[in-house]
DOKEGU-60810 format. One line per 3 residues: number of its first residue (from 1); their letters; for each residue x, y, z of C-alpha. Coordinates in Angstrom, 3 decimals, decimal comma, padded with zeros to 6 digits. Example, Ala and Ser with C-alpha at 12.3 -4.5 7.8 and 13.67 -1.06 7.14 Angstrom:
! DOKEGU-60810
1) as) 012,300:-004,500:007,800; 013,670:-001,060:007,140
This chain:
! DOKEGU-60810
1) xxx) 013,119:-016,128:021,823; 013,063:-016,124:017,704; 013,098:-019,477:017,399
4) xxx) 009,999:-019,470:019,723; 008,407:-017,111:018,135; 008,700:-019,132:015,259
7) xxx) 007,445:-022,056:016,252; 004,464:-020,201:018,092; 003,909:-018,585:014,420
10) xxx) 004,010:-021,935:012,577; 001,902:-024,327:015,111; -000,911:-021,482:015,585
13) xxx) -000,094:-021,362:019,211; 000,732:-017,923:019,524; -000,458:-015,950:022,428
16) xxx) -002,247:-012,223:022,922; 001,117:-011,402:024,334; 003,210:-012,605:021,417
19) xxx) 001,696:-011,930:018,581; 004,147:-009,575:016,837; 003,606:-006,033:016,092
22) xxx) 001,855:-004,709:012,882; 003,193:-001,491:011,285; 001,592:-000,594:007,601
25) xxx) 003,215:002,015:005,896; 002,045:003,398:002,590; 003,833:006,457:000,644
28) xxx) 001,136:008,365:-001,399; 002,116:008,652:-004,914; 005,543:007,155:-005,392
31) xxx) 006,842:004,782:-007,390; 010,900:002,479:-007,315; 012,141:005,050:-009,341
34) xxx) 012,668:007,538:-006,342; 013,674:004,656:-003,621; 017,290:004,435:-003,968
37) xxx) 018,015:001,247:-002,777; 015,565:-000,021:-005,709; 018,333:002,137:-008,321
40) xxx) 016,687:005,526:-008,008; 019,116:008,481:-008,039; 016,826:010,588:-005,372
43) xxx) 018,313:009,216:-001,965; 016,224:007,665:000,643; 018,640:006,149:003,543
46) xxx) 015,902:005,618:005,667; 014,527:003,211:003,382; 017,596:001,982:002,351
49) xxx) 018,224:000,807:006,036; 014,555:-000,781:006,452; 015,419:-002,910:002,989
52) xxx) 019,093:-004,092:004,730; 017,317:-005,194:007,545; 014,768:-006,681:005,975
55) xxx) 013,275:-008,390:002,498; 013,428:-005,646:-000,064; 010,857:-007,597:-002,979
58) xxx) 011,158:-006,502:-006,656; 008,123:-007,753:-007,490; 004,944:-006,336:-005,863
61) xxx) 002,036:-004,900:-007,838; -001,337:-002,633:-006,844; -003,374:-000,922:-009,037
64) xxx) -002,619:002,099:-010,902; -004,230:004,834:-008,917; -005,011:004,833:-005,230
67) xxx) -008,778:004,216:-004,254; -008,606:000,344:-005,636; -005,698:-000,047:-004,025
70) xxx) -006,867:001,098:-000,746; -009,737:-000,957:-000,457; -007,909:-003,903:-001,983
73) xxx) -005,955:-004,480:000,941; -008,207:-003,156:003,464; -010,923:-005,751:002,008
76) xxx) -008,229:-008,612:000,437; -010,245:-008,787:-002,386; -009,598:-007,691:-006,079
79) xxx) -011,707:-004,793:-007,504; -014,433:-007,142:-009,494; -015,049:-008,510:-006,117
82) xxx) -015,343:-004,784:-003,703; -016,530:-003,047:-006,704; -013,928:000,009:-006,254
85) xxx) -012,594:000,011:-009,494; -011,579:004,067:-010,403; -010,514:006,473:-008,072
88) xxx) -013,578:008,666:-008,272; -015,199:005,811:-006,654; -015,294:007,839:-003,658
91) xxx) -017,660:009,956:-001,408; -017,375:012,919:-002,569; -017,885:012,207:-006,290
94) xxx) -020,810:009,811:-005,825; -019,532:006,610:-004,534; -021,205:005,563:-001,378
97) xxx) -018,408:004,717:000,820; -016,381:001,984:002,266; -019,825:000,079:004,208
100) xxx) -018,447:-001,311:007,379; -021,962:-003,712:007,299; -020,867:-005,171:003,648
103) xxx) -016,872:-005,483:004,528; -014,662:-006,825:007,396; -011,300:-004,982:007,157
106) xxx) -008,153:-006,776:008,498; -008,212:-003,944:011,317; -011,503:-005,486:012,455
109) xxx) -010,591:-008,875:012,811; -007,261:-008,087:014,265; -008,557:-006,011:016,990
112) xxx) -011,326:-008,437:018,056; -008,219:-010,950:018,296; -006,800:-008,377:021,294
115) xxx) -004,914:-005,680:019,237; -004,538:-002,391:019,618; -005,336:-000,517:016,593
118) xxx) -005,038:003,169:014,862; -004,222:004,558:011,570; -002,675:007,855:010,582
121) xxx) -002,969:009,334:007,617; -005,015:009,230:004,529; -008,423:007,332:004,803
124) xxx) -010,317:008,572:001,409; -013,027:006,358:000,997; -015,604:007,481:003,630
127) xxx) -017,007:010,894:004,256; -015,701:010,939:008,282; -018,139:014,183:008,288
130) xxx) -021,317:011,821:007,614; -020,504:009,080:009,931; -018,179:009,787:012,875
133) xxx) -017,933:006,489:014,145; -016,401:005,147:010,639; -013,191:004,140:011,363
136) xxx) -014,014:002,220:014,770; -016,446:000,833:012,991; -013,578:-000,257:009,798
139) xxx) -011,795:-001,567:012,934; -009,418:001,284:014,426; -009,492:002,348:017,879
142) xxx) -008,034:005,554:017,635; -007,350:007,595:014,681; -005,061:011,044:012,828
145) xxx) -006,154:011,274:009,796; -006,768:014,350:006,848; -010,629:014,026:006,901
148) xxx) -010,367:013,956:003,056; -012,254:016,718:000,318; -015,464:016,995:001,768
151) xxx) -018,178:019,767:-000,085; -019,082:023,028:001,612; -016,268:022,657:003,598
154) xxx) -013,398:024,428:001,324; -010,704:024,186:004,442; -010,932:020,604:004,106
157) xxx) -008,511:020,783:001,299; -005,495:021,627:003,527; -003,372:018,501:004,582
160) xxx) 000,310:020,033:004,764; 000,954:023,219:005,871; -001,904:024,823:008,457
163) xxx) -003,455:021,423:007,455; -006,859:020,221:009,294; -006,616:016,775:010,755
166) xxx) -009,011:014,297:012,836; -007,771:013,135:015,965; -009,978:010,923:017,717
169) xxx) -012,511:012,464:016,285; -011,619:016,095:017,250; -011,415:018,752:014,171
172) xxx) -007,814:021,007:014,460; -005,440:023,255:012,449; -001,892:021,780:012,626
175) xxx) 001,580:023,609:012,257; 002,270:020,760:009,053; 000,234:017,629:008,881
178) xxx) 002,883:015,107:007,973; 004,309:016,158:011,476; 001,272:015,729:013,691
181) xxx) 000,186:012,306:012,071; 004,006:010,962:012,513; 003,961:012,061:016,319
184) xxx) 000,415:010,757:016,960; 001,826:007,117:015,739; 004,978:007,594:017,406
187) xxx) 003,111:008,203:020,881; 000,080:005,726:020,242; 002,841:002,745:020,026
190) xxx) 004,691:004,152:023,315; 001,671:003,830:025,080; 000,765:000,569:024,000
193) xxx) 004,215:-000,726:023,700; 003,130:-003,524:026,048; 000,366:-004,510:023,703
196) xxx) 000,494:-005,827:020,405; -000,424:-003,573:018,327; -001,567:-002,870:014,703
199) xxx) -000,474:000,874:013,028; -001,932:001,558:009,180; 000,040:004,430:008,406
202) xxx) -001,117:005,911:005,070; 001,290:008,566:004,691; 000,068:012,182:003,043
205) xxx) 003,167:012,115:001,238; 004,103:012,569:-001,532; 000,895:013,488:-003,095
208) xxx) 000,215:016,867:-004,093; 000,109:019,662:-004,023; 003,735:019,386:-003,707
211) xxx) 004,627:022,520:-001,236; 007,464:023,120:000,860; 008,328:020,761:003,869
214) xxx) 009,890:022,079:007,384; 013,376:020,770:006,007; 013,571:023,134:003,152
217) xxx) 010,951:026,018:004,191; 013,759:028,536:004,340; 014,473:028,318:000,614
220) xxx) 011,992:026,284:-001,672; 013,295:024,618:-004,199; 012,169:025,732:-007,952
223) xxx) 010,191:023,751:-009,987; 007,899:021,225:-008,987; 010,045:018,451:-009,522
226) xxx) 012,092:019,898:-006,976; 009,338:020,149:-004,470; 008,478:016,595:-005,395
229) xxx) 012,139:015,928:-004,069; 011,829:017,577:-001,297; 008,357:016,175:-000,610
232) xxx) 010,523:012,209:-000,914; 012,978:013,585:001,327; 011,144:014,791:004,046
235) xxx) 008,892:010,993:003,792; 011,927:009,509:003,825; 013,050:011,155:007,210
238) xxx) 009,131:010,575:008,910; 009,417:006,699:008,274; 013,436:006,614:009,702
241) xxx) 012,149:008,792:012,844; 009,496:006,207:013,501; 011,708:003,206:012,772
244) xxx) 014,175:004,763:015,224; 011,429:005,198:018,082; 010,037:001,523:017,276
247) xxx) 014,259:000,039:018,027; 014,176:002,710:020,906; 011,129:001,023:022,710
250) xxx) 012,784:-002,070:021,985; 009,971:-003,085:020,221; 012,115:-004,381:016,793
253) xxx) 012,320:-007,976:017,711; 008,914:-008,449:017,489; 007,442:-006,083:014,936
256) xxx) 006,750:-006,739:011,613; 006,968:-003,554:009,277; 005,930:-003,153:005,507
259) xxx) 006,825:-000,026:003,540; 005,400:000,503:000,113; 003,209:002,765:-001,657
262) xxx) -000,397:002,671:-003,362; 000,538:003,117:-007,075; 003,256:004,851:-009,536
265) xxx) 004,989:008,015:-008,595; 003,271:011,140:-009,795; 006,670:012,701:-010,848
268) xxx) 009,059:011,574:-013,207; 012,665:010,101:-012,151; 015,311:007,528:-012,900
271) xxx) 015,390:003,939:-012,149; 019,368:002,119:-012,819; 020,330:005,301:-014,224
274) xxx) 017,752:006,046:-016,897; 014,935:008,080:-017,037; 011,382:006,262:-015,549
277) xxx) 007,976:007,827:-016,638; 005,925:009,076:-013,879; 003,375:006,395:-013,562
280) xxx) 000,192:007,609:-011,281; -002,933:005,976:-013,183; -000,590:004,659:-015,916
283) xxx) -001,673:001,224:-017,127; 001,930:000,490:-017,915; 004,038:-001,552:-015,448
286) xxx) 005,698:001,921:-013,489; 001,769:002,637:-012,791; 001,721:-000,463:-010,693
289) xxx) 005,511:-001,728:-009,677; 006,178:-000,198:-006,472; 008,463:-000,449:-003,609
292) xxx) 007,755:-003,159:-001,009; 009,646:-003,956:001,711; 009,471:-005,950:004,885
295) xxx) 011,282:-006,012:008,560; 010,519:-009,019:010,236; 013,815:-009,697:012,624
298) xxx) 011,502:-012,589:014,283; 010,752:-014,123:010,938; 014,433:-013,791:008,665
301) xxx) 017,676:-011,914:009,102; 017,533:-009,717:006,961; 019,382:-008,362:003,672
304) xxx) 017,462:-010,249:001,116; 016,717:-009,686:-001,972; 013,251:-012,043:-003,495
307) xxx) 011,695:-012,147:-006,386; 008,878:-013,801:-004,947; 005,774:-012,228:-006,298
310) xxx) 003,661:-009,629:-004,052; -000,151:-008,711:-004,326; -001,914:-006,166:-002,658
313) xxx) -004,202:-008,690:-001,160; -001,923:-010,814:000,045; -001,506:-008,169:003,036
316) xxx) -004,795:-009,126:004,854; -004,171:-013,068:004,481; -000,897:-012,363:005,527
319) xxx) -001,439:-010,020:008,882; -004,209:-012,900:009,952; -001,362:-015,301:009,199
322) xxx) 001,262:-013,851:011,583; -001,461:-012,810:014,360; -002,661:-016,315:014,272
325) xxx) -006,454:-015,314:013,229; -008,743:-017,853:011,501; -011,107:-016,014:009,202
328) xxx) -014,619:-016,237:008,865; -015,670:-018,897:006,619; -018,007:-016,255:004,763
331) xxx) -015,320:-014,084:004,372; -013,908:-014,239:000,475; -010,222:-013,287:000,580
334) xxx) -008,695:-013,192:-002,991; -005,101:-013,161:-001,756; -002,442:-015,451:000,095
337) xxx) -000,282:-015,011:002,992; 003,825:-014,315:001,939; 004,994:-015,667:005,455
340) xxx) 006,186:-018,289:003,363; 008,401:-015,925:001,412; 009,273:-013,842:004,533
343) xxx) 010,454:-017,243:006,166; 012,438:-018,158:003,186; 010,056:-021,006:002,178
346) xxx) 011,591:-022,872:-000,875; 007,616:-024,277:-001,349; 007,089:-022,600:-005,298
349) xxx) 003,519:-024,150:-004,114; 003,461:-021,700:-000,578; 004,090:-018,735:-003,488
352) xxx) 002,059:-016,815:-005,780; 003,107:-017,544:-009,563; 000,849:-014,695:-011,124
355) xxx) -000,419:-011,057:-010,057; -003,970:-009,311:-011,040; -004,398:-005,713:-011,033
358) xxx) -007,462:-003,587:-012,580; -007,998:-000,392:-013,255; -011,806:000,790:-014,917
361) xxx) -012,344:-001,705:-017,463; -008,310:-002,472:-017,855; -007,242:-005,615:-016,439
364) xxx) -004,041:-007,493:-016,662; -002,372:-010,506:-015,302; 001,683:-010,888:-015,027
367) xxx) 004,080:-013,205:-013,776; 007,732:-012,257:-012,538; 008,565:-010,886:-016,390
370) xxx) 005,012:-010,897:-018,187; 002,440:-009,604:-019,012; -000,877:-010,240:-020,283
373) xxx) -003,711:-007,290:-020,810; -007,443:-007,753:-021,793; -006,512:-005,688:-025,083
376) xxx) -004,826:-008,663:-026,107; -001,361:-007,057:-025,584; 001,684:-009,476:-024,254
379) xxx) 004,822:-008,415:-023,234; 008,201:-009,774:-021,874; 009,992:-007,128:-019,040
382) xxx) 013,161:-008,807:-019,253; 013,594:-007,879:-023,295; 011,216:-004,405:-023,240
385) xxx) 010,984:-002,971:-019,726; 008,746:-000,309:-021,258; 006,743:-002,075:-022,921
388) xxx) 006,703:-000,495:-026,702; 006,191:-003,289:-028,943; 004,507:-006,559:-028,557
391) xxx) 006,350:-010,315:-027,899; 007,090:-011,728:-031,485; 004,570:-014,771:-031,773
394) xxx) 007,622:-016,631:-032,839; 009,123:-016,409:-029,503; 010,209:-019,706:-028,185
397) xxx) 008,903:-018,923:-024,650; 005,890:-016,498:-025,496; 002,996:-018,711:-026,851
400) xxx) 002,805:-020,945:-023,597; 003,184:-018,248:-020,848; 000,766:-016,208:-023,122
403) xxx) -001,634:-019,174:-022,901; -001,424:-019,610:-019,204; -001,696:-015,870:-018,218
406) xxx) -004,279:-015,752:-020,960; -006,241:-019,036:-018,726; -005,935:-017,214:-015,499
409) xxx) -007,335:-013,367:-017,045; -010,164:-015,749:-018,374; -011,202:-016,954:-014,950
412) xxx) -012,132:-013,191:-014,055; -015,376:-010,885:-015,164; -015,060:-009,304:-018,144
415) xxx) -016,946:-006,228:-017,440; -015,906:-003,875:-014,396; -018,631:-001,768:-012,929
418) xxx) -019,475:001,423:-014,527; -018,372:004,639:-012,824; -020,772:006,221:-010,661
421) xxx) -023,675:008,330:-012,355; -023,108:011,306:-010,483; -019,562:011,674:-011,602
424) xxx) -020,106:010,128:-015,081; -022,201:012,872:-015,512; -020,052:015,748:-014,907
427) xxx) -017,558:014,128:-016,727; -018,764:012,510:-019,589; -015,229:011,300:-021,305
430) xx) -014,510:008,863:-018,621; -015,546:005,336:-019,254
């Protein structure tokens, strides 16, 4: 059956009834340094067991903060392309929305191919209040999501505990949110475990505020780094519970699942025993390394390790690649499908050999150990891992991957889009 599957994959002769399952999940504000099989001393077995069944990458890259990144992979285009450059690009500080007339998501195009779709979770980057039909129109059949900050309505704020979610478009108070959007995924794929079936799962973990979680409600923990622990620990065991009830269903054979999250954690903790600087919005590489890993039983064995280099949109090319959907010529996709990679694909020419990733005006391009900023700043990972000081111009290897990073940042705008006047305006120190 895999190496049917296979072939079906590779000729483009894959049928409704094959195509293998789609399961996107995406932690909210955490970065490697709290996934312990990446060296983190916080322990996350769940994870762990995903990554030694699977392709755990160390070298994926988003942007810095999560709007961009969200509509970066929704839209597999890079920011100068959607225009979502900040996180305040959003409804409720002035943006206009994610237009489902201006851009095809991968959910879209995967359900008019004969998925089933839904997403959980976060959505952000519509007001659900001012259009309803939103996220069928973005592509997803049925939805639980946190409806997001929306003004005049101060209860919209809750997520965790008493939290208000959107189910199907149906407003309701929920024991802890987390919970109900976990069980909502866990029974949408039972009752389309026939189907294949696409789940985006943009977790409300970790992101603040960090609160208790029903594993240590008894006794909180003190401190907020603590209840950032706790917040890891209880994501942790809301991905394993639906990882179980996928191999339950008998459904692991033929679903593909991604874990990673949208930027760098918004707590400090330790990566290989040292201390790792929290790094949500942080320009610096623990703003945008993050955990990525992939299950694909029908694709690889498992228990690999690759260095292969991972961009955010390289998920859309790549979820059209392994449900055997052609886009639409008019549709500009700035990414490349990693089936390649997930297949084991020796090809360097199947492969990425560079990474973009934007933030405001900030751009940079890297390769697997540097990187290149439009400050004119150049650093090698393997000899400063923090970045503090600048590759010597002397170094033997720096002037020529400076010059071809420096080529490739060339080839992009210059000049991001401003921030939205409304916001700009209340907050005049942002650029």
């Amino acid at each position: 059956m895999k190496k049917l599957l296979l072939l079906l994959l590779s000729t483009g002769m894959i049928g409704a009834a094959q195509k293998p399952n789609i399961i996107f999940i995406m932690v909210d504000d955490m970065g490697r340094d709290w996934v312990s099989c990446y060296g983190a001393e916080h322990q996350t077995p769940n994870i762990d067991q995903l990554a030694n069944q699977g392709v755990l990458y160390q070298t994926a890259w988003c942007t810095p903060i999560c709007t961009p990144t969200r509509v970066t992979l929704l839209t597999g285009q890079y920011p100068f392309h959607h225009g979502w450059v900040q996180h305040y690009d959003v409804p409720r500080w002035g943006g206009a929305g994610l237009r489902a007339d201006r851009f095809i998501t991968f959910a879209r195009l995967l359900r008019e191919s004969g998925y089933a779709t839904a997403i959980g979770g976060k959505w952000q980057i519509n007001h659900l209040g001012q259009d309803p039909e939103i996220l069928k129109k973005h592509g997803f059949d049925e939805h639980c999501v946190w409806p997001g900050v929306e003004e005049g309505k101060p209860e919209t704020v809750e997520r965790f505990w008493n939290g208000l979610l959107l189910t199907n478009g149906k407003r309701s108070k929920v024991p802890y949110g987390p919970d109900a959007i976990n069980d909502f995924l866990i029974d949408y794929i039972k009752r389309h475990k026939d189907d294949p079936f696409l789940v985006y799962y943009p977790m409300l973990l970790t992101h603040g505020p960090h609160t208790t979680t029903p594993m240590n409600k008894a006794k909180a923990p003190e401190g907020k780094p603590a209840l950032y622990a706790g917040n890891v620990t209880y994501m942790d065991y809301l991905v394993g519970k639906l990882v179980a009830a996928i191999d339950k269903l008998s459904l692991k054979e033929r679903t593909l699942i991604v874990f990673t999250g949208d930027n760098g954690s918004a707590s400090s903790g330790t990566l290989n025993g040292e201390p790792y600087p929290k790094g949500k919005g942080r320009q610096a590489n623990w703003g945008v390394h993050v955990p990525f890993i992939v299950r694909a039983p029908f694709l690889n064995k498992g228990g690999i390790v690759s260095r292969d280099l991972i961009d955010f949109t390289d998920l859309y090319p790549t979820f059209l690649d392994l449900a055997g959907v052609t886009p639409p010529k008019t549709l500009k996709l700035d990414g490349k499908s990693f089936v390649p990679s997930l297949r084991g694909d020796e090809d360097p020419f199947k492969k990425r050999s560079w990474i973009y990733s934007q933030i405001g005006g900030f751009r940079m391009i890297r390769d697997w150990y540097h990187i290149v900023d439009n400050k004119g700043a150049f650093h090698n990972l393997l000899k400063d891992p923090r970045q503090e000081r600048k590759v010597n111009p002397q170094d033997k290897i720096a002037p020529g991957r400076r010059q071809r990073l420096q080529m490739i940042l060339d080839r992009f705008p210059k000049n991001a889009p401003a921030p939205f006047p409304e916001f700009k305006a209340k907050h005049p120190g942002l650029n």
